[in-house]
C-alpha positions as CSV (number, residue, x, y, z in Angstrom):
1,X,-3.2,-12.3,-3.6
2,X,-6.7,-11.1,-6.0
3,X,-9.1,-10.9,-3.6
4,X,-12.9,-11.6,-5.1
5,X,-14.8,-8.7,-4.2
6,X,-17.9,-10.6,-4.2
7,X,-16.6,-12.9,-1.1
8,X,-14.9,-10.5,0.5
9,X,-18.3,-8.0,0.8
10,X,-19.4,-10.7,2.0
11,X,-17.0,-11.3,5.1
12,X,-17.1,-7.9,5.4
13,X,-20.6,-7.9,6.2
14,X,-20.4,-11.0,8.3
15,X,-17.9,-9.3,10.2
16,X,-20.0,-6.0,11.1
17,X,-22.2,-7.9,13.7
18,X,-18.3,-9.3,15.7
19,X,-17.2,-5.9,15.4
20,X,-20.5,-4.2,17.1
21,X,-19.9,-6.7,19.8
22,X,-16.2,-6.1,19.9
23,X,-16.8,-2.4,20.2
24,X,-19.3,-2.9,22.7
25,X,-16.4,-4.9,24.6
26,X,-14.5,-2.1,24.3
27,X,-17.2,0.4,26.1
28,X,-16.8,-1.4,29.2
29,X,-12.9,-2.0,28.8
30,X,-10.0,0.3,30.0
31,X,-8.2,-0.5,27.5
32,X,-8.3,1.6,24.2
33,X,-7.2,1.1,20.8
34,X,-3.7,2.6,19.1
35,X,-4.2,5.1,16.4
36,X,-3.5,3.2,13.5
37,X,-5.9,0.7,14.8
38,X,-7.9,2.9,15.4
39,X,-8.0,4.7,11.4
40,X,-7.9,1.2,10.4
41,X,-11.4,0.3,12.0
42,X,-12.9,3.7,10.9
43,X,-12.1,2.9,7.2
44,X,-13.3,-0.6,7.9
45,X,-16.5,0.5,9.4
46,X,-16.9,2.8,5.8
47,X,-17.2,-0.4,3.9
48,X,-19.4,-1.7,6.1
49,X,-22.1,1.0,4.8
50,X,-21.4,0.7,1.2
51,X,-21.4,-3.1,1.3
52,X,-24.7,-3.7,3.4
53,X,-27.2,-6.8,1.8
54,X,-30.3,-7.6,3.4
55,X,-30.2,-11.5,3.6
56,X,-33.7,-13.1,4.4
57,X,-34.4,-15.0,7.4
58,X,-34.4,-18.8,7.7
59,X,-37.9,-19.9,7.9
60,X,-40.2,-21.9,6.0
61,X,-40.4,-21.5,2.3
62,X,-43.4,-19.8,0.2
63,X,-43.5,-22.3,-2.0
64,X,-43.4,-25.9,-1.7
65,X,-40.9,-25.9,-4.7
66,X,-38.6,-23.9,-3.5
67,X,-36.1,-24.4,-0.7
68,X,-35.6,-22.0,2.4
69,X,-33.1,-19.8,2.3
70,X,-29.8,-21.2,3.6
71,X,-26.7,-19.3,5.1
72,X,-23.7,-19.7,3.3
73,X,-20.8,-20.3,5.7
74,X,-17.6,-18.1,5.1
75,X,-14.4,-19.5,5.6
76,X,-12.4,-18.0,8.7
77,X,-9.6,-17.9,6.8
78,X,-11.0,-16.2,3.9
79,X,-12.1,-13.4,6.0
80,X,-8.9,-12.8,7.4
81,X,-6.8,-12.7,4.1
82,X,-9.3,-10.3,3.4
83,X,-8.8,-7.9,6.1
84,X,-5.6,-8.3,6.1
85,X,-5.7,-7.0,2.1
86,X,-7.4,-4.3,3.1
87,X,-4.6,-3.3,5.7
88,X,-2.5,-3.4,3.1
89,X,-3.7,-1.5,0.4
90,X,-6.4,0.7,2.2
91,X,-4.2,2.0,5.6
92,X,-0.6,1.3,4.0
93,X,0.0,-1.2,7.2
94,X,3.6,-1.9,7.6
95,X,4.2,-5.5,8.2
96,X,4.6,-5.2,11.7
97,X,0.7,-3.4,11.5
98,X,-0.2,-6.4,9.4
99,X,0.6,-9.3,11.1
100,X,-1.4,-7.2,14.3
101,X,-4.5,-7.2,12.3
102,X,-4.2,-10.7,10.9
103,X,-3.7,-11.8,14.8
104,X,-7.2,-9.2,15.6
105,X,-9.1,-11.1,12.0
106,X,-8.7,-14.1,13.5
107,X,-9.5,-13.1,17.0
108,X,-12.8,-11.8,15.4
109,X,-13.6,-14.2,13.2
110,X,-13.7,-16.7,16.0
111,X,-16.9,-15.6,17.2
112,X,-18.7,-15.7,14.3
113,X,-17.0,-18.4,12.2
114,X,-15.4,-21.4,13.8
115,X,-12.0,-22.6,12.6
116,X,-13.2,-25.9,12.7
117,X,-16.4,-25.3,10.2
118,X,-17.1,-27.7,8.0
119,X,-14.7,-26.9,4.6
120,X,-12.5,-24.8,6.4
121,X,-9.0,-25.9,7.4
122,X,-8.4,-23.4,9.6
123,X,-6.4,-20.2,10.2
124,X,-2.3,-20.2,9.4
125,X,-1.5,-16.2,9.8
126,X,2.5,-16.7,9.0
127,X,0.9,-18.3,5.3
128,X,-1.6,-15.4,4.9
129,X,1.1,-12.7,5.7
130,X,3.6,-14.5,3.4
131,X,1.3,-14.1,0.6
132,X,0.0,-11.0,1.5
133,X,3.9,-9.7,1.6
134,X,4.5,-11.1,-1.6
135,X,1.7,-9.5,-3.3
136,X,1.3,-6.3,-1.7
137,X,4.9,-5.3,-0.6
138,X,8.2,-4.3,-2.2
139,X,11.0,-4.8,-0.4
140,X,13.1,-1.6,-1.5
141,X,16.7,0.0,-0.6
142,X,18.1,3.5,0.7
143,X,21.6,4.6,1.0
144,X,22.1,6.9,4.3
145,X,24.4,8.6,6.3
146,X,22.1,8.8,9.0
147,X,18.7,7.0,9.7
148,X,16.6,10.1,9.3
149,X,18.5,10.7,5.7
150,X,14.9,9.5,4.6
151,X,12.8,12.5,4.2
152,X,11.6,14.4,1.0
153,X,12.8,18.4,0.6
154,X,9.3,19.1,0.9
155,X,5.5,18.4,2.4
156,X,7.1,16.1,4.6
157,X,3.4,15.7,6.4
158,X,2.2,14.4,3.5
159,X,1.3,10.6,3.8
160,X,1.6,7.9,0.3
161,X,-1.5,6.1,1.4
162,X,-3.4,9.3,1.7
163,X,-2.9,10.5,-1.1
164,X,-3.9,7.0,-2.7
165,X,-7.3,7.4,-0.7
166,X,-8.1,11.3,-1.8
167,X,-7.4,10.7,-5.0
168,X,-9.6,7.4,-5.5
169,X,-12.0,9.6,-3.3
170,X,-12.3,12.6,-5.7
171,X,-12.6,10.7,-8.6
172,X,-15.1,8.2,-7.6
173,X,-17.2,11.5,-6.2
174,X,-17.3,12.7,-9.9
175,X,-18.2,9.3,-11.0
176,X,-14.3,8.9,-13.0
177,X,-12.3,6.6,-13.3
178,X,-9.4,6.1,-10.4
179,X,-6.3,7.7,-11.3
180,X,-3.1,6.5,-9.2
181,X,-1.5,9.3,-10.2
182,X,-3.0,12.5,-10.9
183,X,-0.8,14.5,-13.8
184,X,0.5,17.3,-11.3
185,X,2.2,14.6,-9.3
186,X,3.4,12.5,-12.1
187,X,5.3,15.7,-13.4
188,X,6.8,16.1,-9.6
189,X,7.4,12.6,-9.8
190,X,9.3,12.8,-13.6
191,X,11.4,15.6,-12.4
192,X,13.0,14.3,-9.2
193,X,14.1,10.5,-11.5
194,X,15.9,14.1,-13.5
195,X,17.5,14.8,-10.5
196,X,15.4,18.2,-9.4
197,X,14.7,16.9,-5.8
198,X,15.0,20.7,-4.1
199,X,10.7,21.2,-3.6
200,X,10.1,17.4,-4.1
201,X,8.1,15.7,-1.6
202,X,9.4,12.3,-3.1
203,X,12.4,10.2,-1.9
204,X,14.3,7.6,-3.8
205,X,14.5,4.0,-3.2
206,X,16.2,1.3,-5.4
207,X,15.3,-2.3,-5.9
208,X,18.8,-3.8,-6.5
209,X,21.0,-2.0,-4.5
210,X,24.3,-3.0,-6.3
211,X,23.0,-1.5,-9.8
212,X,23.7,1.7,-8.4
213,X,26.8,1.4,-7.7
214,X,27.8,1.3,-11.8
215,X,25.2,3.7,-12.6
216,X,26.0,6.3,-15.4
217,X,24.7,9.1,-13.2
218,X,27.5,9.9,-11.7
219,X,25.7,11.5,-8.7
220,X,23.8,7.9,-8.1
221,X,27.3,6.6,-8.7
222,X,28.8,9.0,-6.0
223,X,25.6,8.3,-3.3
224,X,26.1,4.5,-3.8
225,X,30.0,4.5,-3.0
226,X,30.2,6.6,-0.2
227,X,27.2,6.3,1.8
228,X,27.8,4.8,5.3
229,X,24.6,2.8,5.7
230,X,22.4,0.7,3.8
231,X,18.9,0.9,5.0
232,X,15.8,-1.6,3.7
233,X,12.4,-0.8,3.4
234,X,9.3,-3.0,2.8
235,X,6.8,-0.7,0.9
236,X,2.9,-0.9,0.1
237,X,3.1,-1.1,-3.8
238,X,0.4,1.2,-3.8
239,X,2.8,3.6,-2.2
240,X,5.6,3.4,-4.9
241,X,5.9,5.5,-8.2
242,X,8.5,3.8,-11.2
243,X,9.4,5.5,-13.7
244,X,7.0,3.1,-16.3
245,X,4.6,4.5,-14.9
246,X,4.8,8.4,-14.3
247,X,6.4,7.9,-17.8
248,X,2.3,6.5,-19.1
249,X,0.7,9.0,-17.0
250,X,2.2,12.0,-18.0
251,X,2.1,10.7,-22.0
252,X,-2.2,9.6,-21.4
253,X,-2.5,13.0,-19.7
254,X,-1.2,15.4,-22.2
255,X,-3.6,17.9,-23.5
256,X,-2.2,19.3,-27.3
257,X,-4.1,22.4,-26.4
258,X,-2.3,23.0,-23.2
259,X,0.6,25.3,-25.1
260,X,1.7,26.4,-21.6
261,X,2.7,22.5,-20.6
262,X,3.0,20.6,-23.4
263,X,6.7,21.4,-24.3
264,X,8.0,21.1,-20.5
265,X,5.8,17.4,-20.7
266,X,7.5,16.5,-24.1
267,X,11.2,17.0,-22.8
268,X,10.0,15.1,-19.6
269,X,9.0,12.5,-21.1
270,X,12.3,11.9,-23.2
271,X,14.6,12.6,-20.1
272,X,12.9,9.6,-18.5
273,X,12.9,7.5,-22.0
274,X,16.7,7.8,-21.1
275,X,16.3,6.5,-17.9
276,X,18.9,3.4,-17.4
277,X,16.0,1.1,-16.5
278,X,18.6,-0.8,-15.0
279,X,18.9,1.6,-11.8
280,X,15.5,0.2,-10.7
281,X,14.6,3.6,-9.3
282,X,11.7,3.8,-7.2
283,X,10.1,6.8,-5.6
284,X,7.9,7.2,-2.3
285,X,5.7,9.7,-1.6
286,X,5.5,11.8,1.9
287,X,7.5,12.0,5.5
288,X,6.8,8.5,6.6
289,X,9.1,6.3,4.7
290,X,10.8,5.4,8.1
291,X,7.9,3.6,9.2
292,X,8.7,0.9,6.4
293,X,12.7,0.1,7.7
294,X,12.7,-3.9,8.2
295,X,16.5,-3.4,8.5
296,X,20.0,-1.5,8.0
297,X,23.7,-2.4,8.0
298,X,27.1,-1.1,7.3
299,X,27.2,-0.1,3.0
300,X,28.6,-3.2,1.6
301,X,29.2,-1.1,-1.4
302,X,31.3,1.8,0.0
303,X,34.6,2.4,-1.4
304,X,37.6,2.5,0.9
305,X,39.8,5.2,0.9
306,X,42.1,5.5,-2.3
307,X,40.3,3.3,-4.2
308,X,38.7,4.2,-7.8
């Protein structure tokens, strides 16, 4: 779902005033927010300072010719596909995270904007999470022996949606463009789709399981038939890495006057132009890939005993 980032400034600035009374609620409360809500409403709380607009007062008019200023209303509903955007792409929420902070939108957006405003038809959260899902989500695949078999060889503390917000970070502080995927980690990425996985702090994930199983990498191959379990992930996109894309990045990136680089990026680059596109390899970056399990069963694809 494209969000317009006029409208949602907009409800975002609406929204400060519910959530200064909600924290205020919250003063005089026992009860305290999780941490993830909690990171959530400081990043929230962030935009709230970039996106400040003073709005003038209703009152009379200077002019006889021109009217007073009038306050626009914002759909409820509007505001709380918005939010729930943002705790998609700005905390990584998984979808049992988002459907919380579509409930708390609306909760919010109750006290500021009634459901039944003029123009507004109201608030249907499973609608706004099923777009939200299908925009913002991919629903990806693991096979596993066991249910931790999801970690990367290395900086398992390292988070995908953290590494999404330092790098926009760094290169908005320098006024640059945003770069997904900073050269460094696109080379880390290229190397473990060529099977070097030993100090990688990626993990793999397919989209269609079954391709897999007839893959020409024989290791894939291997991994696909005899796994015991088949374990299914639904991932931020902003978390996931294909091999289209480390492929661009690494082939934008390349500096001819980097002699020390350039010939380790050129061979790279062709391994992954050999890629069998057809695997639908994806990779996720850090530890916390097990947050994203919607489900596992028994390996419909493992081979019995004796069989070829």
């Amino acid at each position: 779902m494209n969000i317009d980032p006029q409208h949602a400034a907009e409800a975002l600035i609406d929204a400060q005033d519910a959530q200064a009374d909600e924290l205020s609620l919250q003063a005089r409360s026992p009860v305290r927010l999780s941490h993830d809500q909690a990171d959530f409403e400081s990043h929230l709380h962030g935009l709230h300072s970039v996106h400040q607009i003073s709005t003038p007062a209703p009152g009379p008019s200077n002019s006889q010719n021109e009217p007073a200023p009038v306050s626009t209303h914002y759909p409820a509903a509007s505001f709380v596909g918005a939010r729930a955007q943002l705790a998609a792409t700005l905390t990584g929420a998984t979808l049992e995270a988002l459907k919380n902070e579509i409930a708390l939108a609306e909760q919010q957006s109750a006290r500021w904007a009634p459901a039944t405003a003029p123009g507004d038809d109201g608030i249907d959260r499973d609608r706004i999470f099923e777009n939200i899902e299908r925009s913002s989500y991919l629903k990806l695949h693991r096979f596993q022996n066991q249910p931790g078999d999801c970690k990367p060889r290395a900086e398992t503390s390292t988070t995908a949606i953290s590494h999404v917000r330092n790098t926009a970070r760094d290169h908005s502080s320098i006024g640059d463009p945003v770069e997904r995927y900073p050269l460094d980690r696109a080379r880390q990425a290229g190397w473990h789709m060529r099977g070097k996985t030993t100090a990688s702090p990626f993990v793999s994930l397919v989209e269609d399981p079954s391709k897999l199983t007839v893959s020409v990498d024989h290791w894939a191959r291997a991994i696909a038939n005899n796994a015991n379990m088949l374990h299914t992930y639904a991932v931020p996109k902003s978390a996931v890495w294909t091999p289209d894309d480390v492929l661009s990045t690494i082939g934008l990136r390349m500096n001819v006057e980097d002699q020390d680089n350039i010939d380790a990026d050129l061979d790279l680059m062709c391994s992954l132009g050999r890629t069998p596109t057809r695997e639908t390899e994806r990779l996720f970056l850090g530890g916390n890939l097990d947050s994203y399990r919607t489900a596992n069963e028994e390996n419909p694809y493992k081979r019995k005993t004796g069989e070829e």
